[in-house]
C-alpha positions in Angstrom: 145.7 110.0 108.0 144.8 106.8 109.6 143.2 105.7 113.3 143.3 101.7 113.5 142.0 100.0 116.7 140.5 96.9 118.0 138.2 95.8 121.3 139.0 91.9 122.2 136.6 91.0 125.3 136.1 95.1 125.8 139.8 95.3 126.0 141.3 98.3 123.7 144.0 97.9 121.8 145.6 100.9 119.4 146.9 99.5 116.3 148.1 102.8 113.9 147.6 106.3 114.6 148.3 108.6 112.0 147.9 112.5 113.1 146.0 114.6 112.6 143.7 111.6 112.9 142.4 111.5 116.7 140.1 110.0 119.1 138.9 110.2 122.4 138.3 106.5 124.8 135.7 107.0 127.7 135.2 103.3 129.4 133.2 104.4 132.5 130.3 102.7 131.9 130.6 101.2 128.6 133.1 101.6 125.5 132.4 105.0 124.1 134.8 106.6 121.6 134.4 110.1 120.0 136.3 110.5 116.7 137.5 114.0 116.9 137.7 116.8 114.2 140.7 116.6 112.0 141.5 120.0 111.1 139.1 121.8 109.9 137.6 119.1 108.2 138.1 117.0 105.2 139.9 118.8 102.0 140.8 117.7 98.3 143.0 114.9 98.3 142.6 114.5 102.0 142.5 110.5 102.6 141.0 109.4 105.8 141.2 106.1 106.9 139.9 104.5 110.3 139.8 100.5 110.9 138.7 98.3 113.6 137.1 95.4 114.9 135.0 94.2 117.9 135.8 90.7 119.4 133.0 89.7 121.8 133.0 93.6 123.0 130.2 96.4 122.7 131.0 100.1 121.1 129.8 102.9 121.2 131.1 105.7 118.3 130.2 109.0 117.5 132.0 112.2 115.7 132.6 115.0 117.6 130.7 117.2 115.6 129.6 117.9 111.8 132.0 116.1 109.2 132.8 119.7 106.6 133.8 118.9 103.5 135.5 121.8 101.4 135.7 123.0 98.3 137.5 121.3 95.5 138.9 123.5 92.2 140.8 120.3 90.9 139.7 117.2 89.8 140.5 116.0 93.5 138.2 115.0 96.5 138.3 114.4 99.9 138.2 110.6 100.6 136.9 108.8 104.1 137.4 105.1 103.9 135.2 103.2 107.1 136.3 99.4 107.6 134.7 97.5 110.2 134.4 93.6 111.7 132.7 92.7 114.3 132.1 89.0 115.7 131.4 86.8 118.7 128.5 88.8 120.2 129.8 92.1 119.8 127.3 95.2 119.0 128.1 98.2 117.5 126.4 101.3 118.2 128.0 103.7 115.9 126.4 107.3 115.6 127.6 110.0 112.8 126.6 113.7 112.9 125.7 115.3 110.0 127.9 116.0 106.6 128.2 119.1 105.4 129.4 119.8 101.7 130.5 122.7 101.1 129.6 124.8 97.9 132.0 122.9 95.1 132.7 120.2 97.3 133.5 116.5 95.9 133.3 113.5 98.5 134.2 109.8 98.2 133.2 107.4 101.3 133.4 104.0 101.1 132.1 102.0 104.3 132.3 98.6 105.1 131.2 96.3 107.9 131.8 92.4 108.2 129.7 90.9 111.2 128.5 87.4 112.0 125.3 85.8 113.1 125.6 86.2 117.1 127.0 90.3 116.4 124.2 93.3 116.4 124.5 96.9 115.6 122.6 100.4 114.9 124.6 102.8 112.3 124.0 106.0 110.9 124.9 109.0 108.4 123.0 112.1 108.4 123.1 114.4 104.9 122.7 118.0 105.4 122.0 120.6 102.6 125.0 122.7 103.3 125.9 125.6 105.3 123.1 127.9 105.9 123.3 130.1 102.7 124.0 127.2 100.6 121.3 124.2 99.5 122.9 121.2 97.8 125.7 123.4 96.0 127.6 120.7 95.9 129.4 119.1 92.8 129.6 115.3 93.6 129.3 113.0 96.3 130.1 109.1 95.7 128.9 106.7 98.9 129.3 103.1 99.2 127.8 101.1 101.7 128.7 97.4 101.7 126.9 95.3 104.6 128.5 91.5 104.8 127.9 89.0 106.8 131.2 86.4 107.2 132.4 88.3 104.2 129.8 87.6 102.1 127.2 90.6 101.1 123.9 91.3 102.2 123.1 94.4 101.4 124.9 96.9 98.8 124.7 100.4 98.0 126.0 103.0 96.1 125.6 106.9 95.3 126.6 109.4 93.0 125.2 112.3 93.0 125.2 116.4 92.0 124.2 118.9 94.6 121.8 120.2 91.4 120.4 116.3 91.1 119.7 116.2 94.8 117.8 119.7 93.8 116.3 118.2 91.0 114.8 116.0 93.0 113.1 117.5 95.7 111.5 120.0 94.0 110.1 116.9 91.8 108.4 115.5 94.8 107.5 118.8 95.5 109.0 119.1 99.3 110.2 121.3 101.6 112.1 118.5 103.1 116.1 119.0 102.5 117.5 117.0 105.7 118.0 113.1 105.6 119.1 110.3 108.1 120.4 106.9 107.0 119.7 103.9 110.0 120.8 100.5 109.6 120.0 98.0 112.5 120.7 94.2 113.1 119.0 92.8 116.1 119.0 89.1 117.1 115.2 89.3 116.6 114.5 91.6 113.6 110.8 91.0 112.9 110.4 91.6 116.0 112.2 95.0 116.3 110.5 96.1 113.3 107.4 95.2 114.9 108.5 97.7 117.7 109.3 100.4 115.6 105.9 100.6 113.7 104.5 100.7 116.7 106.3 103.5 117.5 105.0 105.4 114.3 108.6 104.6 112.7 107.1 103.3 109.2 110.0 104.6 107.0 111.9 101.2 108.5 111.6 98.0 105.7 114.2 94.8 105.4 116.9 94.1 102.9 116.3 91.2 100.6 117.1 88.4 103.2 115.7 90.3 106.4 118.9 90.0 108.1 119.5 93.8 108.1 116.6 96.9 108.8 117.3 99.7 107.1 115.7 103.0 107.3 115.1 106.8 106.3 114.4 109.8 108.2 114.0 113.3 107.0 112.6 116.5 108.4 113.2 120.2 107.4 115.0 120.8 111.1 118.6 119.2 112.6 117.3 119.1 116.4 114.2 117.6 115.2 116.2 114.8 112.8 118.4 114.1 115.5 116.0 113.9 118.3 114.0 110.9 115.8 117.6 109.2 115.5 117.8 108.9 119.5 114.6 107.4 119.5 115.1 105.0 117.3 118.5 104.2 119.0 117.0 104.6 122.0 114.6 101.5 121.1 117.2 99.6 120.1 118.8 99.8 123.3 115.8 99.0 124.7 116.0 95.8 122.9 119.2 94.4 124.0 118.5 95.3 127.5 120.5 98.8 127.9 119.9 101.5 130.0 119.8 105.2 127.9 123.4 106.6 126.7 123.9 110.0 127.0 127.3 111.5 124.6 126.7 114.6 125.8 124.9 115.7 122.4 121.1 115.8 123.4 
């Protein structure tokens, strides 16, 4: 199950559409693309797959709604594979709702983005405890995140985790806490943006090693409340390369 597209001067081209992989292209005011549901959501040995790149174009991308990942008896798991290049002044705006894992679950995603120098974007994944009777009943989630810049990395990495870890280690730290937010940001002024952001009481923001890439947490014990602090932030972004507010009819 495979989407593959690409946006050369905000011109849309489909490349591979494998169903039940599907999407949905609004271009009224800017490049907006909702990823729609696949099913009911991702299952053991499921393999999802979606590719594309930005030439000198801007994207927006969201999920329709939650990603639900199911329960696994076998040594199998349900696999999402993200690849991503962007270049000549594109920016990527791309927006994930949350992931729910399912009691017994296992989920692999591997996500990759190539950009260049002159390119900006704001990315997210959201982690949710589970469904509303459930609390990080999980059995294994695997994540890696690979940030490159012309191919070579800048920032790297990788999870593997138990439901009973994640647990583990929150009632460690003693919180009541079980929601987090992932936000990764490149700007064309990053000291700058971070600047903005503390001044907007987002301290949970730092740099990777080199300072080309912000990356941050949120967390709260509420989804509206996580979600409105994600549209702030992307809001200030937006702010920052000169764009007016977006609304994808989730607020």
């Amino acid at each position: 199950m495979s989407l593959k597209f690409s946006f050369k001067n905000d011109k849309f081209s489909l490349k591979k559409l494998n169903l039940p992989t599907r999407y949905y292209l609004f271009n009224e005011e800017e490049n907006f693309i909702k990823l729609l549901n696949i099913g009911e959501g991702i299952f053991p040995k499921d393999r999802i797959k979606t590719n594309f790149k930005l030439d000198n174009s801007n994207l927006i991308i969201t999920t329709e709604s939650a990603t639900k990942i199911y329960l696994s008896n076998s040594k199998y798991y349900g696999v999402n594979y993200i690849n991503i290049d962007i270049r000549n002044s594109s920016n990527l705006e791309f927006l994930n709702d949350e992931l729910i894992l399912y009691k017994g679950s296992k989920f692999i995603q591997t996500f990759r983005l190539n950009y260049d120098v002159s390119s900006t974007f704001f990315y997210t994944d959201i982690l949710s405890n589970g469904r509303t009777y459930e609390n990080f009943d999980f059995l294994n989630m695997k994540i890696k995140n690979l940030f490159s810049e012309n191919k070579k990395c800048e920032y790297l990495e990788k999870f593997d985790v138990s439901g009973t870890m994640l647990k583990d280690y929150i009632k460690r730290k003693n919180s009541s806490t079980n929601l987090f937010a992932k936000v990764y940001i490149k700007t064309l002024d990053n000291e700058n943006f971070l600047d903005v952001l503390n001044k907007n009481k987002f301290t949970t923001f730092t740099y990777s090693k080199s300072k080309k890439l912000i990356i941050g947490v949120l967390s709260t014990e509420n989804m509206a409340v996580l979600k409105t602090q994600i549209f702030k932030v992307w809001n200030i972004y937006r702010d920052a390369l000169g764009k007016e507010k977006f609304d994808m009819g989730k607020q």
